[in-house]
Structure formats: structure tokens, C-alpha cells
N, C-alpha and C positions, 0 to 999 in steps of 0.2 A: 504493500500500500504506500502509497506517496505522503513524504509528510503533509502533515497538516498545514503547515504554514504556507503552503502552496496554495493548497484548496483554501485557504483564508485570504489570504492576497486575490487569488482570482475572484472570488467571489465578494470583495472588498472595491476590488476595481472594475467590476462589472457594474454594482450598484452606483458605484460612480458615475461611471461614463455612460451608462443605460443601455449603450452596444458596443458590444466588444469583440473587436477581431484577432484573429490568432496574431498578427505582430507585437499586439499590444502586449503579450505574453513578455518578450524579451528586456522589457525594461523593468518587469520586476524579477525577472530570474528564473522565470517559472517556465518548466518543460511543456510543450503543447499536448501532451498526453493527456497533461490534468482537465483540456476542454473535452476531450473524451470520455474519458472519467466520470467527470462531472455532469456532462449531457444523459450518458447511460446509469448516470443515479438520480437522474430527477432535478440534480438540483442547477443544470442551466439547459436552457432549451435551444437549439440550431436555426435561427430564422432565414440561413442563406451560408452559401460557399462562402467559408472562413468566418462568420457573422454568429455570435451570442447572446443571450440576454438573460435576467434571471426571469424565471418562469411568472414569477408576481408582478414584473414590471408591467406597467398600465401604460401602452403606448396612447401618445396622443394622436390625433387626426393626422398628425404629419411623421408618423412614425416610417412609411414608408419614403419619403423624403429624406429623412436620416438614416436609413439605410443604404440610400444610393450613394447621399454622399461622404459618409464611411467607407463605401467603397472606388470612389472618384471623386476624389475630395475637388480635382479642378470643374466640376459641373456647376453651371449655374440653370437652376429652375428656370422655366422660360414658356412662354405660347401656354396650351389649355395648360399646364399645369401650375403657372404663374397664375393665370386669369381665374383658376379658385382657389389659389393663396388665397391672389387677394380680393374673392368672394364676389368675380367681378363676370362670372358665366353660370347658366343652370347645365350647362353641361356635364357631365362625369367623365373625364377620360379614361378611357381602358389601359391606355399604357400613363408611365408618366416622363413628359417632355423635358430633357437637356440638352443644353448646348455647351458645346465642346471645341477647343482649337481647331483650328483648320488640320488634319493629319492625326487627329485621335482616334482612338480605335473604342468601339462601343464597349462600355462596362461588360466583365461577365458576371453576371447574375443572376440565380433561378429564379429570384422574386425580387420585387416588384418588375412586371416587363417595361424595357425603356426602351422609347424615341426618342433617337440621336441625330440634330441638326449643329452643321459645324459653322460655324460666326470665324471671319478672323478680324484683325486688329481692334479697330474701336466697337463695333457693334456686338463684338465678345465682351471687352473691357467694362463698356460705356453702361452706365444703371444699373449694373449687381450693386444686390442690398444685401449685407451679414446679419440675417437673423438666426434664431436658435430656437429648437426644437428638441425634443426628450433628450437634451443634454448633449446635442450635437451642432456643432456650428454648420452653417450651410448659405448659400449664396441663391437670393433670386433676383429676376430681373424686377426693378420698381415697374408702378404700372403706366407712365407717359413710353415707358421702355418696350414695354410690353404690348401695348398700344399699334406700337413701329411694326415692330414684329410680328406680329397679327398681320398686316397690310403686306411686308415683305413677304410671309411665307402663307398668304392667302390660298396660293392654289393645295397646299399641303391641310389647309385648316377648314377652308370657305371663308369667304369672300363675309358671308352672314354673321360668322364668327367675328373678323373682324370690325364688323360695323358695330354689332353688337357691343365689342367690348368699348370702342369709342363713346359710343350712346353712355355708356354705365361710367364709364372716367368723368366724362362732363358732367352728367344727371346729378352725378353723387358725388361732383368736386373733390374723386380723386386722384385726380391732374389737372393743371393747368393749359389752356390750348400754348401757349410759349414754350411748357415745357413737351409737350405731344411733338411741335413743329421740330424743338431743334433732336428729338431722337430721329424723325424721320429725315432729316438730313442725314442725321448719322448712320440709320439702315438704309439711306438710296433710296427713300419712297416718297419725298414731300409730292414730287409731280401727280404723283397715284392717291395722294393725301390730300391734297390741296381742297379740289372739290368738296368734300366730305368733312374737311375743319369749316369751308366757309360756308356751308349750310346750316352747322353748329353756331355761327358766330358768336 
């Protein structure tokens, strides 16, 4: 049997961090066996390839979100899965949307299924927001960002989707049309935007 202080540490630092991957193991010393171990005694459960948690942990609504980016920590949330962050579509997406550098290679993950769009420079960069989630730090796009992106990648979402989500930023003031215009410069789409802010006016 493995000492104790193993199975204490891990399960010290699971309740910690709320997911826990086998790297995480290395920095307190502890053999990976012990997530073995420990899954076939009950007392951590497997939510995903190299992914743990303690069996009583209460994932919040964004529990899948922090699992993704535990596992790609460079994702940023983005399109329908931004747009019910921030409670801004009646939609439910069946997968959940990231974006990733130009030349990333899609997360491996059993769960949650993810759709992978690549952004490069500024329109990757530009409007990630660092919020936190069951103890996980994780990046989404704000929503004037989100907005853009909607309209750039319309033929992947609808065209509906993105009007939609314009409708909801204004209705519900949150975005400014200033701040909507200068992301759609920054995604290449003011031309395609233009009409559809000045009917908002």
C-alpha cells in the first residue's frame, strides 16, 4: 500500500484545485499510481484522459469549461459558447467553442466535445477576459468581442445567431456600439457590420 501521505497530499490538492491532472502529481512528489489507486477506491472519480476530481465536488454550470481549459490552458471561450457565458443566446451548444493559435492542434478529450476555430494575431489576442470557474482560471472572449465573431464566422454559426447576439449586447447594454465597431475592425467584418450597427443606432 502507498503511504498515506501521498493519498493525503493528492487528495488535499484535488480539493484545492477542484481538477486535477496527473502533472499536477509531480510537484508534490506523488507517484501517479496513487490517481489509480484512488479512482478504484472511490475516493477520486476520472472525469477525462488524465482529468480528476473528488467524487463530492459540486461542479458549477461551467464545470465543463474548466475542464477544457485544464486541459488547453491557451483556449479562449469564444462564439455559442461565449454567447451563454455571457447568457446572451437561448441556444445550447452541443459541443463547446475555442479558439486556438493559428497551427494548434485540437485538444484530446473524451469529454466535453470541442469546436476548434483558429484566430491569429489580434483577433486571438484582442477581448479575452480571465474569469474563474470551480477553481480554474480560464479565458473568454468579452461580449462586443464576441459580437465580431459571430459576424466573422456567421457561415459556421448563422447569420440568425449573429444578429441575435447583436440584438441582446444592445437590448441589455452589454456592449457599447464603439466598443462592437472597433472589435469588428479587429475581426475584418465592420463592412458586413456596418448595416446592422446603423439600424441599431
Amino acid at each position: 500500500m502507498l503511504p498515506d501521505t501521498h493519498t493525503q497530499r493528492v487528495l488535499g490538492l484535488a480539493g484545492q484545485k477542484g481538477l486535477l491532472r496527473a502533472s499536477d502529481l509531480d510537484a508534490i512528489g506523488a507517484p501517479r499510481i496513487v490517481l489509480t489507486r484512488l479512482t478504484a477506491a472511490g475516493l477520486l472519480e476520472r472525469v477525462g484522459r488524465g482529468l480528476y476530481r473528488l467524487p463530492a465536488f459540486q461542479g458549477s454550470e461551467h464545470e465543463s469549461l474548466a475542464t477544457v481549459a485544464t486541459k488547453a490552458p491557451q483556449a479562449v471561450f469564444c462564439l455559442l459558447t461565449a454567447l451563454q457565458f455571457h447568457e446572451m443566446t437561448t441556444q445550447l451548444p452541443r459541443q463547446i467553442w475555442i479558439a486556438m493559435p493559428r497551427g494548434s492542434h485540437v485538444p484530446r478529450l473524451d469529454y466535453p466535445p470541442i469546436k476548434m476555430v483558429q484566430f491569429t494575431g489580434d483577433a486571438y489576442t484582442a477581448g479575452a477576459e480571465e474569469v474563474e470557474g470551480d477553481g480554474v482560471k480560464f479565458r473568454v472572449y468579452g461580449v462586443a468581442k464576441t459580437v465580431a465573431d459571430c459576424f466573422k464566422h456567421r457561415h459556421k454559426i448563422g447569420l440568425d445567431v449573429a444578429l441575435e447576439a447583436l440584438k441582446e449586447a444592445r437590448s441589455r447594454n452589454k456592449a457599447s456600439v464603439d466598443d462592437i465597431w472597433r472589435f469588428a475592425q479587429v475581426c475584418r467584418v465592420a463592412n458586413v457590420m456596418r448595416p446592422y450597427l446603423e439600424s441599431l443606432g
